[in-house]
C-alpha positions as CSV (number, residue, x, y, z in Angstrom):
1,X,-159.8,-119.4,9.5
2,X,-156.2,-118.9,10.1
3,X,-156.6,-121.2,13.1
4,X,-158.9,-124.2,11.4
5,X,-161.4,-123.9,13.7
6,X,-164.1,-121.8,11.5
7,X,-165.3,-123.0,8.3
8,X,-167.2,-120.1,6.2
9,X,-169.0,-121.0,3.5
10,X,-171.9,-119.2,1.1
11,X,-175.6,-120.7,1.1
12,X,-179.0,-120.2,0.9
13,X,-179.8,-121.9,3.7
14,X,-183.3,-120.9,5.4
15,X,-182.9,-118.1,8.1
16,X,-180.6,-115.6,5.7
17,X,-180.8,-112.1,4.7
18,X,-181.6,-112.9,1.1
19,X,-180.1,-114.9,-1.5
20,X,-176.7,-116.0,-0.9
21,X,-175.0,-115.5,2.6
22,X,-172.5,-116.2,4.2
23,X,-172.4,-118.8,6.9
24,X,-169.6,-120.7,9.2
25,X,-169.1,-123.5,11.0
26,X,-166.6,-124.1,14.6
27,X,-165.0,-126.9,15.3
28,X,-165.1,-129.3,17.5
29,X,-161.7,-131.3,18.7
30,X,-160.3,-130.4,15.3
31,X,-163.8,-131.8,13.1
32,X,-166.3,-130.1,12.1
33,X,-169.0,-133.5,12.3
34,X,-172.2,-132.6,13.2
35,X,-171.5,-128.9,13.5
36,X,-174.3,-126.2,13.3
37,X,-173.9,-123.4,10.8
38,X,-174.8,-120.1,12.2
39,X,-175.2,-116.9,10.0
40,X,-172.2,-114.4,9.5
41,X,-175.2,-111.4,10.5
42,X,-175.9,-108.6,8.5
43,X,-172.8,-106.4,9.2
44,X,-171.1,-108.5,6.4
45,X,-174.2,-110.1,4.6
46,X,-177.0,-108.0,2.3
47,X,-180.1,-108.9,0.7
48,X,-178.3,-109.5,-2.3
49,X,-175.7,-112.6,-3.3
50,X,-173.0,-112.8,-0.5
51,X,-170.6,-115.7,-2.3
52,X,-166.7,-117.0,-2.2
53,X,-165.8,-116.2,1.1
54,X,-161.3,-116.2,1.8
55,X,-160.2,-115.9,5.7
56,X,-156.4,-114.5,5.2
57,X,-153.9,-115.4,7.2
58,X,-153.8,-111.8,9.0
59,X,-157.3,-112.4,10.4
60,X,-159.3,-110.1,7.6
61,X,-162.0,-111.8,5.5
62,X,-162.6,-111.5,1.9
63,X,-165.6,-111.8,-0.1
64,X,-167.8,-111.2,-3.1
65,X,-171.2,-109.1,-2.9
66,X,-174.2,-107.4,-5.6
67,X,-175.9,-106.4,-2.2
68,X,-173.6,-103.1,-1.5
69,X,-173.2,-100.6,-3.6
70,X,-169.7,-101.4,-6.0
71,X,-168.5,-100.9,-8.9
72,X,-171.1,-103.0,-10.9
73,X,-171.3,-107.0,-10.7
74,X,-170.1,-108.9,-7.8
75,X,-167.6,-106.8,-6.4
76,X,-164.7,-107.7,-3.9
77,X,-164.9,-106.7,-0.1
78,X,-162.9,-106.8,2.8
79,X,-163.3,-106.5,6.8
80,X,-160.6,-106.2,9.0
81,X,-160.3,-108.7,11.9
82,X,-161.1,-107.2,15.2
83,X,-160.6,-109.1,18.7
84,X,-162.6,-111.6,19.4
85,X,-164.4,-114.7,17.7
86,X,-165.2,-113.9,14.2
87,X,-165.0,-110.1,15.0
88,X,-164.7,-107.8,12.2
89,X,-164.3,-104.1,11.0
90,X,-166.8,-102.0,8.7
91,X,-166.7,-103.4,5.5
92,X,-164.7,-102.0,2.7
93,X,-164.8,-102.8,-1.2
94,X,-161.6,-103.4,-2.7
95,X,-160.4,-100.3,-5.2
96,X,-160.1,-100.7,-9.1
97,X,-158.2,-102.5,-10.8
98,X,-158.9,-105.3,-8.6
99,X,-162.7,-104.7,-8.9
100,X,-164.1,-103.7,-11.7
101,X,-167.8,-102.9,-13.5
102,X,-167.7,-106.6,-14.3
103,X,-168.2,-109.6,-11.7
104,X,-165.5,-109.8,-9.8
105,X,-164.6,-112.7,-7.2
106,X,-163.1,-115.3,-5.7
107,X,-159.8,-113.4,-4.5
108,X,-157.4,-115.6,-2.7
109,X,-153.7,-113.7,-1.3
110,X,-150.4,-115.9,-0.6
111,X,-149.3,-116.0,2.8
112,X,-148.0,-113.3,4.2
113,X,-147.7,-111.6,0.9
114,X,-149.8,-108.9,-0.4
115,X,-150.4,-110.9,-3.9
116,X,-152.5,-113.3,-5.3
117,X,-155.3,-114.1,-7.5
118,X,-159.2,-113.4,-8.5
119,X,-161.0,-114.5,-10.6
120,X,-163.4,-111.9,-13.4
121,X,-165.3,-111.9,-16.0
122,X,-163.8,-108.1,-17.2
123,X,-163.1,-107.3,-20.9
124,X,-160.1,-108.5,-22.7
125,X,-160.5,-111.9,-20.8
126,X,-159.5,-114.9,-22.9
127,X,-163.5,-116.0,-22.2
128,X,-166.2,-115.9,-20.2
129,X,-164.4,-116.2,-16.2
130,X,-161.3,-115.7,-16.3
131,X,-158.5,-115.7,-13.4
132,X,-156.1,-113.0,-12.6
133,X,-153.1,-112.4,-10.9
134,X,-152.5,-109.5,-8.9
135,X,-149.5,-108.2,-6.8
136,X,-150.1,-104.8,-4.6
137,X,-146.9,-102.3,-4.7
138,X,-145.0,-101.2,-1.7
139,X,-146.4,-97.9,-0.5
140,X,-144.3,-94.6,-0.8
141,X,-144.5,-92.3,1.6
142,X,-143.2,-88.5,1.7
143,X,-143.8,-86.0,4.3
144,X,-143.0,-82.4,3.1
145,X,-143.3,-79.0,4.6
146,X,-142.6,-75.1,4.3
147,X,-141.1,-73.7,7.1
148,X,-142.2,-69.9,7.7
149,X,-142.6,-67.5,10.3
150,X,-145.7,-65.4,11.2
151,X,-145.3,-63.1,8.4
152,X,-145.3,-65.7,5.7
153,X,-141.3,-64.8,5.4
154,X,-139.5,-68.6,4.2
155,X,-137.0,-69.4,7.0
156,X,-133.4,-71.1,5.7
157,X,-131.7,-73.1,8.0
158,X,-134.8,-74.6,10.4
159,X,-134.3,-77.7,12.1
160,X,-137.2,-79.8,11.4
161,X,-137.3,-83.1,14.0
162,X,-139.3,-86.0,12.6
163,X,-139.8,-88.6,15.9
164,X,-141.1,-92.4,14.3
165,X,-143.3,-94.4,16.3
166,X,-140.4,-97.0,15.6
167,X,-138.4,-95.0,17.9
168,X,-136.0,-93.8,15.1
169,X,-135.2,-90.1,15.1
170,X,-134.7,-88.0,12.0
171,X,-133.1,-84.1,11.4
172,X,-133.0,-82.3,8.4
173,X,-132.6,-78.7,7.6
174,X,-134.9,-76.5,5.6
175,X,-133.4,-74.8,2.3
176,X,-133.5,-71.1,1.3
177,X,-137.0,-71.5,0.1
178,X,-137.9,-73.3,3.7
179,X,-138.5,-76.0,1.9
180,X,-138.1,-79.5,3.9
181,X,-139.1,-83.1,2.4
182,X,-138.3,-86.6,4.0
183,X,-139.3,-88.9,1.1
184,X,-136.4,-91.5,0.7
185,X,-137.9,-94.3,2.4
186,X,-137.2,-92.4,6.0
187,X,-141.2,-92.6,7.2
188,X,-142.4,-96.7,6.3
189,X,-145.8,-98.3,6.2
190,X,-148.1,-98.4,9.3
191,X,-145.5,-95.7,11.1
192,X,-146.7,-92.8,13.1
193,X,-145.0,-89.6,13.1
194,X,-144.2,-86.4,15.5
195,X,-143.0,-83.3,13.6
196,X,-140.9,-80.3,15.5
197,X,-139.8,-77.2,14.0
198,X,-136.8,-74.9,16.0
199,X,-134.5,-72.4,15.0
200,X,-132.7,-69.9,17.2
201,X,-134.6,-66.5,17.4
202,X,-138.1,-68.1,17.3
């Protein structure tokens, strides 16, 4: 875990949901001697193999799975850390390219970056498992509207208020075809958004 408290690691120890799963361990005054494992549960493991478990730093765990329905193989999911002691969302499988109808596992991201490597046996591999490096792009976002009146007329010359949950204010003005678009890096990642439309007469 982030911390270094928790130790997950994949076994078929006695007690599991099947096959593989996916176990942990707390420690104790910084060692894990003599610790018990205790089972993940079954909101992250299956009756299938659960294997190659990776705690990122931002809390959300990582692991490989031919118990839920994927892609083909062993296929990547996540779920998102939630408050609490090994607390965590509704898992979610990774999208293609990084999973694919081959086996697909063993994902580890650098720190603080959203980039890192897996490891596949996909075609055009130089042999049987082959590792990968992967680096996610920066999401665009654009938020674009028409600006009309009740009679479907376009209105040139609206004032169309965009308030960010970043407390940043934006204004633009619709064109002759009340058409208004803020898609130059105005609205960021993981930024909510309050739209208002004015004009004098309406």
């Amino acid at each position: 875990s982030p911390d270094d408290n928790i130790l997950i690691f994949a076994s078929d120890l006695a007690g599991g949901h099947g096959g593989k799963d996916l176990w942990y361990v707390e420690a104790e005054d910084g060692s894990f001697a003599g610790a018990t494992p205790q089972n993940l549960g079954a909101d992250i493991n299956t009756a299938g193999d659960d294997m190659f478990p990776h705690f990122r730093d931002n809390g959300y765990l990582y692991w490989s799975t031919n118990g839920r329905d994927g892609l083909g193989g062993l296929d990547i999911w996540k779920a998102e850390g939630r408050e609490g002691n090994l607390a965590f969302g509704k898992p979610q499988a990774l999208p293609a390219p990084l999973n694919s109808v081959s086996d697909d596992f063993a994902i580890s991201f650098k720190r603080g970056e959203e980039a890192g490597m897996l490891t596949s046996n996909r075609a055009g591999g130089k042999g049987s498992d082959d590792l990968y490096s992967f680096e996610l792009p920066a999401l665009e976002f654009c938020y674009a509207a028409y600006i009309y009146d009740e009679n479907e007329v376009n209105l040139d010359g609206a004032t169309v208020t965009v308030e960010l949950s970043t407390g940043e204010t934006i204004e633009k003005m619709s064109d002759a075809d009340g058409y208004v678009d803020f898609c130059e890096g105005e609205i960021g990642e993981n930024v909510t958004f309050k739209v208002t439309v004015s004009m004098e007469g309406f």
